[in-house]
C-alpha positions as CSV (number, residue, x, y, z in Angstrom):
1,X,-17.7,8.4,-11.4
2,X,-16.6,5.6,-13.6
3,X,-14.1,5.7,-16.8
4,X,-13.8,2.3,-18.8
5,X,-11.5,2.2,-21.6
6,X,-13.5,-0.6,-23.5
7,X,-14.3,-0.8,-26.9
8,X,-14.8,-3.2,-30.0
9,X,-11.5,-2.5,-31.3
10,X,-9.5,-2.3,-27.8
11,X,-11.4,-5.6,-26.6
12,X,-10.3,-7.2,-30.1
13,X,-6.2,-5.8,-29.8
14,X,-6.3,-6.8,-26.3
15,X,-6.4,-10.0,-27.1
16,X,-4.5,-10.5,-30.5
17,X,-2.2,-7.8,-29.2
18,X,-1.1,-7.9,-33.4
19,X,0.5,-10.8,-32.4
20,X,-1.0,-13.1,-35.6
21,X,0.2,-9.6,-37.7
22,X,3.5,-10.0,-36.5
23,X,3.8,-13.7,-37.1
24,X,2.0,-14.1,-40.6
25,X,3.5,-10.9,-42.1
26,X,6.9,-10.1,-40.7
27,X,7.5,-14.0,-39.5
28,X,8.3,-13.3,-35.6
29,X,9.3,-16.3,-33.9
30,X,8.3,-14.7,-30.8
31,X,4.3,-13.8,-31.5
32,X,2.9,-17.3,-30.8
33,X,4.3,-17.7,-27.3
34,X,3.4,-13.7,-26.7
35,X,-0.6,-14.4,-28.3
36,X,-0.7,-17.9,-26.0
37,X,0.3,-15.3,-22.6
38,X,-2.4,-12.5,-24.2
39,X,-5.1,-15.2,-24.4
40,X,-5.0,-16.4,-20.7
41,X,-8.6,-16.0,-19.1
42,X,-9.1,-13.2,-16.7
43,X,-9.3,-14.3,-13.6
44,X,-12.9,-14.1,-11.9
45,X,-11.9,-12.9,-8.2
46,X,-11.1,-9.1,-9.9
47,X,-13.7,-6.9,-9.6
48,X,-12.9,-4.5,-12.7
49,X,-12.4,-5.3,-16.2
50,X,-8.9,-6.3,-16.3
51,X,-6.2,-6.6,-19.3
52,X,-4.2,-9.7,-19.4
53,X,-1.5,-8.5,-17.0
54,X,-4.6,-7.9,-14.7
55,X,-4.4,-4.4,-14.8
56,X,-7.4,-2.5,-14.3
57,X,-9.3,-1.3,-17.1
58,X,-11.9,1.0,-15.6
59,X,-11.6,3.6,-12.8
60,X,-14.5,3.4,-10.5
61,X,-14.1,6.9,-8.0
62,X,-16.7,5.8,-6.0
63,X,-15.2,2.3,-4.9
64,X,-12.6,0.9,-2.6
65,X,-13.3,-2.8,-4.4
66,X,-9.9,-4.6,-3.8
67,X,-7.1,-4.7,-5.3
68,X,-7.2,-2.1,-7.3
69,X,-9.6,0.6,-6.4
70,X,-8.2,0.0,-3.0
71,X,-5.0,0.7,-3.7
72,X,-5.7,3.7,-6.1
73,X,-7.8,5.4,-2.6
74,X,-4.9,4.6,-0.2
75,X,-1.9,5.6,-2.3
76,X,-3.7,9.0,-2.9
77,X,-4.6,9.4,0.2
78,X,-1.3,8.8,1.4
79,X,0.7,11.0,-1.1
80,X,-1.8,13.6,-0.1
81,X,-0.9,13.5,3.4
82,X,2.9,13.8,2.5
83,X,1.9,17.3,0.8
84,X,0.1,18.7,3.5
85,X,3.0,17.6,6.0
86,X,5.6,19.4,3.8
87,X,4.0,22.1,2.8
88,X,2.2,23.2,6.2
89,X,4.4,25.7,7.3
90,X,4.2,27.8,4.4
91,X,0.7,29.1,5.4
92,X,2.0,30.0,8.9
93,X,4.9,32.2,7.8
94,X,4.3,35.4,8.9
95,X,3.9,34.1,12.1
96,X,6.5,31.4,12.3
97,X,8.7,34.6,10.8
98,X,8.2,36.4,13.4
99,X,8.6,33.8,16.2
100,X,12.0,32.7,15.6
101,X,13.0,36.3,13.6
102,X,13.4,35.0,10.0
103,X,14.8,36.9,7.0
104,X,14.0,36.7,3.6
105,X,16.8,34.8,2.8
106,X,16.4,32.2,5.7
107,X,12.9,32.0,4.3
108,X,13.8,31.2,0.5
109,X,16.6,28.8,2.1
110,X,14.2,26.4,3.9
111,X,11.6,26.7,1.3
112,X,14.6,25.2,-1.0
113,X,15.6,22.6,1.8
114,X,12.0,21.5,1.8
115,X,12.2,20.1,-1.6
116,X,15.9,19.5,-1.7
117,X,16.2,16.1,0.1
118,X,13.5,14.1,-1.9
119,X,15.7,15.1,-5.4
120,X,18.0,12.2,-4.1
121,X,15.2,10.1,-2.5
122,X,13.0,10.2,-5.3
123,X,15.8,8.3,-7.3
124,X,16.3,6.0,-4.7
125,X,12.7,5.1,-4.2
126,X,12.3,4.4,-8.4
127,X,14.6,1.5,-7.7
128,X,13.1,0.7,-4.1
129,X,10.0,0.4,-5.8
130,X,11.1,-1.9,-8.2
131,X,12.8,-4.2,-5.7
132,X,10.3,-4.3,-2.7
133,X,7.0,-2.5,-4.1
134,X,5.5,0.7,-3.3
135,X,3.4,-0.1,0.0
136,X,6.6,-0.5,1.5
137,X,8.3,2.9,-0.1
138,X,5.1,4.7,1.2
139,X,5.1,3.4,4.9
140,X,9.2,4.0,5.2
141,X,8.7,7.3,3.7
142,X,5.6,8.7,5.7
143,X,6.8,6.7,9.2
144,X,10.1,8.1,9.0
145,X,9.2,11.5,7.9
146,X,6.5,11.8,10.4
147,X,9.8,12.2,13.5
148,X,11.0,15.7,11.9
149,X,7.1,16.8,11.9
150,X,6.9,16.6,15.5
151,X,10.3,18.2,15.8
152,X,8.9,21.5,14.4
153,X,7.2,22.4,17.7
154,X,10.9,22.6,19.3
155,X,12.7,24.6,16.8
156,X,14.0,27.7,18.3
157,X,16.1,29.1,15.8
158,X,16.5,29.5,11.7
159,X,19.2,26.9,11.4
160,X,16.7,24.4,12.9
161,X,13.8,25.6,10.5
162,X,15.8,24.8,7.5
163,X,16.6,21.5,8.9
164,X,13.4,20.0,9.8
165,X,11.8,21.7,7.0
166,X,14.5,19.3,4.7
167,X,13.9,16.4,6.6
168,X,10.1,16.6,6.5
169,X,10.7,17.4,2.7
170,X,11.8,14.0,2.4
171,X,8.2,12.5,1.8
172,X,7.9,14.1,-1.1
173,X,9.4,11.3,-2.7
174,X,6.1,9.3,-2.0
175,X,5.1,10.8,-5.2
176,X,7.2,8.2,-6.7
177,X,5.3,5.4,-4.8
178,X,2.4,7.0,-6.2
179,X,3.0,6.8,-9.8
180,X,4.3,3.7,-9.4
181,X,1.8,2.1,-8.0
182,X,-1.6,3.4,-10.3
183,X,1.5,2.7,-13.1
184,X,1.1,-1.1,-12.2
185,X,-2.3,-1.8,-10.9
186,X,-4.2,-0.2,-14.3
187,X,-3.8,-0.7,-18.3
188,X,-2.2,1.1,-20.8
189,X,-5.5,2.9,-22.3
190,X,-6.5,4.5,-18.4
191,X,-3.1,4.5,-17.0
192,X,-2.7,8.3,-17.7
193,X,-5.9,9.1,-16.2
194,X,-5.2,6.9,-12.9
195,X,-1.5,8.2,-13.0
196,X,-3.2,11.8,-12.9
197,X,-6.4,11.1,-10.7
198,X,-3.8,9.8,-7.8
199,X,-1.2,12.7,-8.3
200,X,-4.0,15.3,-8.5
201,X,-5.6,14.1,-5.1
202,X,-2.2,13.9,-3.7
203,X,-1.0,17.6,-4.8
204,X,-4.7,18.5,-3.5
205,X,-2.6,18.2,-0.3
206,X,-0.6,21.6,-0.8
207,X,-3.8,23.0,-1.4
208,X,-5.9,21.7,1.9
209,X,-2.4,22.4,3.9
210,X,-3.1,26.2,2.9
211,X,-6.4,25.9,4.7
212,X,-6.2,23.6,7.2
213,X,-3.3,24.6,9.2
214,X,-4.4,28.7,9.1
215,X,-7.3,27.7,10.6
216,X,-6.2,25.0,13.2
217,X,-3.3,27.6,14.5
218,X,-5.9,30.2,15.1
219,X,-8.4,27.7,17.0
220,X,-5.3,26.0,19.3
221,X,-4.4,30.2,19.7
222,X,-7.8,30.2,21.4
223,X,-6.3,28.5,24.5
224,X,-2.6,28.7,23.9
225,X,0.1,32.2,22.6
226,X,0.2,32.5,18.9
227,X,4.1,31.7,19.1
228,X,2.7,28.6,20.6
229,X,-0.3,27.4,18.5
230,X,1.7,27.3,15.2
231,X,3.9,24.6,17.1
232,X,0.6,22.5,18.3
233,X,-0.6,22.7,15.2
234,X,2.0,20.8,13.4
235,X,0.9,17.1,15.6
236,X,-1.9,17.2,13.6
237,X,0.3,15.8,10.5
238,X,2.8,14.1,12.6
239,X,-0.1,11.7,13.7
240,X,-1.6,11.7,9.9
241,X,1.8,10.4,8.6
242,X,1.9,7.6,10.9
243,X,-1.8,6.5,11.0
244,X,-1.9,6.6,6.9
245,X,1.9,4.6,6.7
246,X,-0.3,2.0,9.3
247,X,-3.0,1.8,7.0
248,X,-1.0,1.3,3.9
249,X,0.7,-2.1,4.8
250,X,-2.8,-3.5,6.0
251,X,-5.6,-3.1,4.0
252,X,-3.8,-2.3,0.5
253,X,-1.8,-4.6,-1.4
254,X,1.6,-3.8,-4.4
255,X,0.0,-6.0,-7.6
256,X,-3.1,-7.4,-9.1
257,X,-2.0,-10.7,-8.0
258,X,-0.5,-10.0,-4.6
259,X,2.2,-7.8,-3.2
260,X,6.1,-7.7,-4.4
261,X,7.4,-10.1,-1.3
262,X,5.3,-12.6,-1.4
263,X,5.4,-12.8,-5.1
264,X,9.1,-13.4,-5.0
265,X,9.1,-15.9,-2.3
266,X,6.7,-18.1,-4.0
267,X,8.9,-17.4,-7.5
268,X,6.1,-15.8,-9.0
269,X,8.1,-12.7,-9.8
270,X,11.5,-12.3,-11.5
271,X,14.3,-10.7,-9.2
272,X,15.1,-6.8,-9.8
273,X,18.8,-5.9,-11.1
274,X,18.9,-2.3,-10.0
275,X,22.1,-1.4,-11.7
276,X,21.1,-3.1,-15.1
277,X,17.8,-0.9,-14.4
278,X,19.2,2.6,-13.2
279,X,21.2,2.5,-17.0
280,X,18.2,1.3,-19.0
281,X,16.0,4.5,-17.4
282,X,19.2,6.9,-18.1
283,X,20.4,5.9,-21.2
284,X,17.2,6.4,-22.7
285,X,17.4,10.3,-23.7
286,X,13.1,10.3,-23.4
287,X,13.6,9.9,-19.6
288,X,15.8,13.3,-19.5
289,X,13.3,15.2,-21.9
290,X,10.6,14.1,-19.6
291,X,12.8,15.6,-16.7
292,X,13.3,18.4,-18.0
293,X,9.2,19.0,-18.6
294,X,8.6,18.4,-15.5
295,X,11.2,20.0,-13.8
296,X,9.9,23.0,-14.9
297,X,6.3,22.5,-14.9
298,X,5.9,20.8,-11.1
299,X,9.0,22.6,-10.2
300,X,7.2,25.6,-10.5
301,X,3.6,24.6,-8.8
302,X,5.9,23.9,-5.8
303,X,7.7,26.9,-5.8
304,X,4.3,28.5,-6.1
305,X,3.0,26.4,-3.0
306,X,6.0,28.5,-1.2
307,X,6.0,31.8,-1.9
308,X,2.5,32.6,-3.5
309,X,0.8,33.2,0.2
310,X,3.5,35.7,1.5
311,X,2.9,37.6,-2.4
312,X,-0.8,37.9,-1.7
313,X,-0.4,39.0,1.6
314,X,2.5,41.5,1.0
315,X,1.3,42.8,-2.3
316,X,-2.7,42.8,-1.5
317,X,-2.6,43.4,2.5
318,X,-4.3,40.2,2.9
319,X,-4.5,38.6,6.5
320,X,-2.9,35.0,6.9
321,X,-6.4,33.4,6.8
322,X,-7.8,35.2,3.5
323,X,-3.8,34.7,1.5
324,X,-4.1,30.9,2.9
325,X,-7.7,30.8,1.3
326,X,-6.5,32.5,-1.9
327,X,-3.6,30.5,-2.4
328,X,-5.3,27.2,-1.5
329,X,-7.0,27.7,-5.5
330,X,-3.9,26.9,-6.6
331,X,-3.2,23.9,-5.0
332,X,-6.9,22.1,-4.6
333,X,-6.7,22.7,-8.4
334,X,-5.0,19.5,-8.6
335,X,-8.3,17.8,-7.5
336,X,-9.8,18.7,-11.2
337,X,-6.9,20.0,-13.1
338,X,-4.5,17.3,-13.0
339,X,-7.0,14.4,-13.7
340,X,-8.5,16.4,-16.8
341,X,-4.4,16.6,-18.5
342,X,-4.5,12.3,-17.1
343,X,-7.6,11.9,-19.1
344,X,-7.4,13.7,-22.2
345,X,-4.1,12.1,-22.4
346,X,-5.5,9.0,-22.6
347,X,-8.7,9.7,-24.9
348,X,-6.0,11.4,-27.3
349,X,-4.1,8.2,-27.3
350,X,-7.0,6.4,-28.0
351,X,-7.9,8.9,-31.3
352,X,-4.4,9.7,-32.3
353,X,-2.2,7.7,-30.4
354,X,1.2,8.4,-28.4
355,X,1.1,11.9,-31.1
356,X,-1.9,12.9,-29.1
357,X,-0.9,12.5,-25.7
358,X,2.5,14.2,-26.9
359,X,0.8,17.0,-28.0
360,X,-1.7,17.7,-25.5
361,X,1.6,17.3,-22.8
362,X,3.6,20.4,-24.5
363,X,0.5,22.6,-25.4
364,X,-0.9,22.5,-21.6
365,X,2.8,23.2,-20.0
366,X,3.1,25.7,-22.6
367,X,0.0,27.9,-22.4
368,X,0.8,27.3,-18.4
369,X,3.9,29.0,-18.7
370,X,2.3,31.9,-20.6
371,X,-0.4,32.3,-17.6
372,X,2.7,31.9,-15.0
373,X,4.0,35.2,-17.0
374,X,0.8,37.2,-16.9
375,X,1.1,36.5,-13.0
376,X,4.5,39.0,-13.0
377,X,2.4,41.3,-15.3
378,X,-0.8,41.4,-13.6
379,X,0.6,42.5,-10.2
380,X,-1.7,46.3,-10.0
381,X,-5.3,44.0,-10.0
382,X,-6.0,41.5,-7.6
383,X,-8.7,40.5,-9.5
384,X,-6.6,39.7,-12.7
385,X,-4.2,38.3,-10.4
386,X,-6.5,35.9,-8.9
387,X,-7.8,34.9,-13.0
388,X,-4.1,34.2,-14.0
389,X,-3.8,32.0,-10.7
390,X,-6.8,30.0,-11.6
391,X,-6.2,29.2,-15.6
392,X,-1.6,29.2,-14.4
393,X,-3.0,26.3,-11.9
394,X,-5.4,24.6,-14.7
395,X,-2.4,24.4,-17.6
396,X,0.2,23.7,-15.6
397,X,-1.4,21.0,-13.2
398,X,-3.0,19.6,-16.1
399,X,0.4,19.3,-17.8
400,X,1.8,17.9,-14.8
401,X,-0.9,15.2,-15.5
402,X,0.0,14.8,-19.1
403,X,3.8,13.8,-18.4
404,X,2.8,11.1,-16.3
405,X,0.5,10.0,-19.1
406,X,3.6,9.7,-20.9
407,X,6.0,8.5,-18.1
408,X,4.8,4.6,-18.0
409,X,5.8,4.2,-21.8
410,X,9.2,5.2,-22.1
411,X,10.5,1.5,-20.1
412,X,8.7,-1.5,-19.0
413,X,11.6,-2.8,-17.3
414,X,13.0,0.0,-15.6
415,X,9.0,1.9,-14.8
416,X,10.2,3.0,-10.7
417,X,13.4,4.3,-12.2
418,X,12.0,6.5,-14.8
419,X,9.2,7.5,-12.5
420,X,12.1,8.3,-9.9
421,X,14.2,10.6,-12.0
422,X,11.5,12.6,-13.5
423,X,9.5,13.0,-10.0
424,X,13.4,13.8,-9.1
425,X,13.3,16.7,-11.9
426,X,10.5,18.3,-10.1
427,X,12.2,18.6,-7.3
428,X,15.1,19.8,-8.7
429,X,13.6,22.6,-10.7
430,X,11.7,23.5,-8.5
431,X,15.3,24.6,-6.6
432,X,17.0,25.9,-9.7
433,X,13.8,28.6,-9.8
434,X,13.1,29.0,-6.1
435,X,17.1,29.7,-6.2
436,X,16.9,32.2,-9.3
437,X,14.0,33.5,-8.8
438,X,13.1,34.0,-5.1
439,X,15.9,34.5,-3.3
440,X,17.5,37.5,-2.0
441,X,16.7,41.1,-2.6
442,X,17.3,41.6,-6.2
443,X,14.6,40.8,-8.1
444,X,11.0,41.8,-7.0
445,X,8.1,38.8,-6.8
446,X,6.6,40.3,-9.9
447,X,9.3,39.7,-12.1
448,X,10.2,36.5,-10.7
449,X,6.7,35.0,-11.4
450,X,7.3,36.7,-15.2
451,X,11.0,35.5,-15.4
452,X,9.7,31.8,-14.5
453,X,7.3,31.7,-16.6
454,X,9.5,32.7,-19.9
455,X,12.1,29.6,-18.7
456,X,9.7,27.5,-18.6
457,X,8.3,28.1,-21.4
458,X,11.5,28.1,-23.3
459,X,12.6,24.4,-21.6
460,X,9.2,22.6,-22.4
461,X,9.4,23.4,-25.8
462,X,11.8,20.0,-25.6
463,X,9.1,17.9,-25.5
464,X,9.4,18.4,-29.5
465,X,12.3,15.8,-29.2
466,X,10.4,13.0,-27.9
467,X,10.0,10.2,-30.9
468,X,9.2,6.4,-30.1
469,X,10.2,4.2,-33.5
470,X,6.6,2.5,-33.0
471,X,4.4,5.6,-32.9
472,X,6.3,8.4,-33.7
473,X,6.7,11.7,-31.9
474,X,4.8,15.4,-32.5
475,X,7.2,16.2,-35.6
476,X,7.8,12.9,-37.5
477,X,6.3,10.1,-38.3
478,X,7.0,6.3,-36.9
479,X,9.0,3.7,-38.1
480,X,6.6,1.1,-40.8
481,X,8.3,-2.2,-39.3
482,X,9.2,-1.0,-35.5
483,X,7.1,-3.2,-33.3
484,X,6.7,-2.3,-29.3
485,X,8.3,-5.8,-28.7
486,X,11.2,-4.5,-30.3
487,X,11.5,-1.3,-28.5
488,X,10.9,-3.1,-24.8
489,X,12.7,-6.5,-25.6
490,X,15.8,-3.9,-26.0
491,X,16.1,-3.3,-22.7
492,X,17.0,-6.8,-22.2
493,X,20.7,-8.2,-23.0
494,X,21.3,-11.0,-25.1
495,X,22.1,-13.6,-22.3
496,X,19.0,-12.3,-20.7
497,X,16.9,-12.7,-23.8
498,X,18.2,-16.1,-23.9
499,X,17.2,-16.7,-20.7
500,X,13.5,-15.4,-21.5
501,X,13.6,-13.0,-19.2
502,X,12.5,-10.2,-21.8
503,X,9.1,-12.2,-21.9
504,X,8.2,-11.0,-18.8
505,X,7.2,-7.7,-20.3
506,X,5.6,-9.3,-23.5
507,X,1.6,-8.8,-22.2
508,X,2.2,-4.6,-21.5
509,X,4.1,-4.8,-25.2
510,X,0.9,-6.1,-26.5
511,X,-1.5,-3.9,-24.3
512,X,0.4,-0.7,-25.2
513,X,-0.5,-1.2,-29.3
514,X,-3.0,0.7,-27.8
515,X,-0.8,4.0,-28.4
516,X,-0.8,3.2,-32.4
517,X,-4.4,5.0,-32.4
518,X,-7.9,3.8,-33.9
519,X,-7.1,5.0,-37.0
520,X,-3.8,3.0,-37.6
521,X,-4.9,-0.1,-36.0
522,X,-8.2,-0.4,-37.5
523,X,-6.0,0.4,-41.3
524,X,-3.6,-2.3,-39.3
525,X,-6.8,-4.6,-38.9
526,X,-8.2,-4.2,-42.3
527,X,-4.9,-4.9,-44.4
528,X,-4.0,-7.9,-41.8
529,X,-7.2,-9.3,-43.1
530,X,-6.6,-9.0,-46.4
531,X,-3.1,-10.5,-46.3
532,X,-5.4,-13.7,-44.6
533,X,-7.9,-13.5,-47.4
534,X,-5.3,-14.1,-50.3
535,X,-4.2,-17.2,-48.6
536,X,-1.3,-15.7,-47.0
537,X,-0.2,-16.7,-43.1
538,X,-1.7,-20.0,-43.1
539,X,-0.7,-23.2,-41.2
């Protein structure tokens, strides 16, 4: 499978970037030094059709052609394995329930722990990532998390579940890593698609976990007590974690042009100022409304990885293999439905611009939700349950995939911190419903699954808010004279813009004019050559 953004009109605005616009028509002092940085020659040892930042312009599924198609397989693959490893117990608990004599409410409590550490390392990792690179996020994450794994066979007790189930929660934040890393290793016009192609593969994971581990237990039961087996079973991931964390410092590598070390030491790469950073990502209200979104649209897909298998087999009778099949729908819908929201996020953008991507973001989470609320209705029919599961899992991963189409936009400067928090809002909705919804006694799983849906529903309606001055939002138009060099350059101080540090972002401003649309930038094209033809703009 290959997706290649090219086209007349990209090849053409890749290059001028509407840097000669700028200059001849609004008289920019800072377009000629922006067009000579655009024009650089792409350099021959890449593979793929690059951008001038050397950022991939085509996805190629069926290659592992350094640096970029090897990096996109290994950071998948890697996040993937963090999702199974965090997710595998919740498959196994019937039988881990009645091992070490679980309640309800000891269940809910480490399904929340599981998610609850990587809130706070998600943030962390956004500005880990900008300082040291993701390849080193993802190998802390997965070595460190992989100790906890191997601690599950030794828990004895529901205090200790909780616990390790926290601690292993805290690979999670690889997500973060993930985003990160597709978010710098491909261009503006395919970045939602890679952004969405990684996280869908990686999400995949809560969806193999639901298979795999139902079916290991059983075959290690063949030699070994069930009470035993479930324990075994979890070394299987343990050893994952540490062999992919291995494989991700040696064959893969941060950037384009090398990895974030390296680059530094040689002075190739401008130092990080994390605090400068953390306030550009949080003062910028977009990063909150994004959040928000996707606190309540992952947030719910992982509470639905937690408590969907016990619902099946509670409400339908269904054995731990055949609710661990069931439930697996949900989750190895990532593999199709999260890259379809990543790539019709992109092909809107290209049509209608940052509008279109917008758009399609709130009308998937929103029909989502809808489908999340026939769930709590549909509760008499398994087959009806089973159709709501499949098109839930289709609009809400696919929204998932949207978001992050959106994510790389909203700052150039501070991309790990954005990616951070709203990865972070995941986790953290994905506490507030497990909290509300599915804990203790009170409220029965059909109405919980209802009662989630209708807040979600209600809180993605924000992403009306979202407006960028350069290409407008879904309810108003953008600004005539906003330019994206503007909007980035912003996040810069004065001193620092004396400096020139701002320039380092000047070839994504250029590349994203992308998110203006065809439409505007061919009108954009046509009226900059007729300014030219009237003798206008010339030396």
């Amino acid at each position: 499978m290959e997706l290649d953004s090219r086209s007349s009109l990209d090849d053409d605005f890749s290059v001028r970037g509407g840097s000669r616009r700028s200059a001849s028509i609004h008289g920019s002092p800072r377009a000629p030094l922006e067009e000579q940085q655009a024009e650089q020659p792409q350099p021959a040892q890449y593979r793929l059709l690059v951008d001038s930042e050397g950022k991939a312009k085509q996805i190629k599924l069926y290659s592992v052609a350094p640096p970029h198609m090897l990096a996109f397989w290994v950071n998948a693959i890697a996040f993937a394995t963090a999702f199974l490893a965090t997710f595998a117990a919740a498959p196994l608990i019937s039988i881990i329930r009645d091992d070490l004599n679980l309640t309800k409410t000891t269940i809910s409590v480490a399904s929340i722990a599981s998610i609850t550490g990587t809130c706070f390392a998600r943030i962390v990792m956004g500005s880990f990532c900008d300082m040291f690179g993701p390849r080193l996020g993802h190998a802390m994450l997965l070595s460190l998390t992989s100790a906890p794994t191997f601690l599950m066979a030794v828990v004895d007790s529901g205090a200790g579940f909780v616990i390790v189930r926290c601690c292993i929660g805290f690979n999670l934040a690889c997500f973060v890593c993930c985003q990160y890393w597709t978010a710098i290793m491909f261009s503006p016009t395919v970045v939602g698609t890679a952004n969405a192609l990684a996280g869908g593969i990686g999400n995949s994971g809560g969806g193999w976990t639901q298979i795999i581990m139902p079916y290991l237990t059983l075959a290690i039961a063949n030699n070994v007590p069930e009470y035993q087996a479930w324990r075994w079973a979890f070394f299987v991931p343990g050893a994952a974690m540490i062999i992919i964390s291995v494989l991700v410092l040696s064959v893969a590598q941060d950037l384009p042009d090398g990895n974030y070390v390296d680059l530094k030491r040689r002075g190739n790469k401008a130092k990080s100022n994390p605090k400068r950073e953390m306030w550009v990502a949080l003062r910028n209200y977009r990063t909150w409304v994004l959040v928000a979104c996707y606190g309540f649209s992952f947030g719910v897909e992982l509470t639905i990885n937690n408590n969907l298998a016990s619902y099946l087999s509670s409400q339908f009778g269904k054995s731990i293999l055949a609710a661990g099949n069931f439930t697996s729908v949900f989750g190895l819908a990532n593999l199709v439905a999260r890259p379809i929201g990543g790539f019709m996020s992109d092909f809107l953008a290209k049509h209608a611009g940052m509008r279109g991507r917008l758009f399609w973001m709130w009308a998937c989470l929103a029909v989502g939700a809808a489908f999340c609320i026939g769930l709590g209705v549909s509760q008499d029919s398994f087959p009806i349950t089973m159709v709501m599961i499949v098109f839930f899992a289709f609009f809400m991963q696919a929204g998932c995939g949207a978001v992050f189409g959106v994510v790389p936009f909203v700052s150039r400067r501070a991309l790990g911190v954005v990616c951070g928090a709203v990865g972070a809002g995941g986790n953290f909705g994905g506490i507030i419903l497990q909290a509300a919804f599915f804990t203790g006694e009170g409220v029965t799983a059909q109405d919980s699954y209802k009662y989630m849906g209708i807040v979600s529903l209600g809180v993605t309606a924000s992403a009306w808010l979202i407006w960028f001055p350069m290409w407008g939002g879904m309810g108003r138009s953008p600004c005539e004279d906003a330019s994206e060099q503007d909007y980035y350059y912003a996040d810069w101080t004065e001193d620092e813009q004396a400096e020139g540090l701002h320039l380092a972002v000047s070839k994504f401003a250029n590349e994203s004019r992308s998110q203006r649309g065809i439409a505007r930038l061919k009108a954009e094209a046509q009226a900059q050559a007729k300014f030219e033809s009237r003798g206008y703009g010339q030396a």
